[in-house]
C-alpha positions in Angstrom: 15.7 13.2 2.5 14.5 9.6 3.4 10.9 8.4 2.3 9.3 5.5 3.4 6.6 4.0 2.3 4.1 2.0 4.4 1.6 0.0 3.0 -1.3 -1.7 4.7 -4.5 -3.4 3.9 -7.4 -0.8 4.6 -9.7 -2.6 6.4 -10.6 0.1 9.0 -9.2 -1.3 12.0 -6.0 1.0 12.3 -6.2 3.9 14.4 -5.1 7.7 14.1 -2.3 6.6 17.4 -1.3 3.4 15.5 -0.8 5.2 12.4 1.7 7.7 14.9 3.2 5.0 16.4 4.3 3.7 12.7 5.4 7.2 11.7 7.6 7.6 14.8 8.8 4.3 14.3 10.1 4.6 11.2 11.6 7.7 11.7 13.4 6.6 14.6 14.9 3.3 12.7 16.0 5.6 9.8 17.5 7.7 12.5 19.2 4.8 14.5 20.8 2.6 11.2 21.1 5.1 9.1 21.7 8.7 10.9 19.5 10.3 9.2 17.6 13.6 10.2 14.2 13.1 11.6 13.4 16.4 10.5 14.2 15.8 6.5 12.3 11.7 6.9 8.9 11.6 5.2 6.8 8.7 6.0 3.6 7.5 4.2 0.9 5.3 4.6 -0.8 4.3 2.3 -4.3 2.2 3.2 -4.8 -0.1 -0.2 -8.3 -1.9 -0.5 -8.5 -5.3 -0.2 -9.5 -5.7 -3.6 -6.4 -4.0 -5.1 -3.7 -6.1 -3.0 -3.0 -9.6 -4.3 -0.4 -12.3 -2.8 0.5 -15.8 -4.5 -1.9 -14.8 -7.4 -4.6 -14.5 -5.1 -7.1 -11.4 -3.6 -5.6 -10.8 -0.5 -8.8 -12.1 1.5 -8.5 -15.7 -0.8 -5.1 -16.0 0.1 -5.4 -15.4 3.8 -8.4 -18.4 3.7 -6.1 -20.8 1.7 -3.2 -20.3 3.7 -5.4 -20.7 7.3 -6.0 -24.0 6.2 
């Protein structure tokens, strides 16, 4: 059984039909590289605060400022 894991900042601007769209999308891929059973692939997403997600040693919103510049 395949399980994926989708993580995204939560930031409120993804939608019920985005978060569909990813679902079926990932499915799909798992079923068109891998031949795996749609029926048997979970998919979760997970919405992480921006508080708890880091990159390059920095809060997620510092490090998107530093690296606009």
């Amino acid at each position: 059984m395949p399980y994926v894991n989708i993580k995204i900042t939560k930031e409120g601007n993804v939608t019920r039909e985005q978060k569909a769209a990813l679902i079926k999308g990932a499915t799909q891929l798992l079923v068109d590289v891998l031949h795996k059973n749609p029926a048997s692939t979970v998919v979760i997403i997970d919405e992480v605060d921006t508080d708890n997600w880091g990159l390059g040693g920095l809060p997620i919103l510092e490090a998107r400022k530093k690296n606009k510049k």
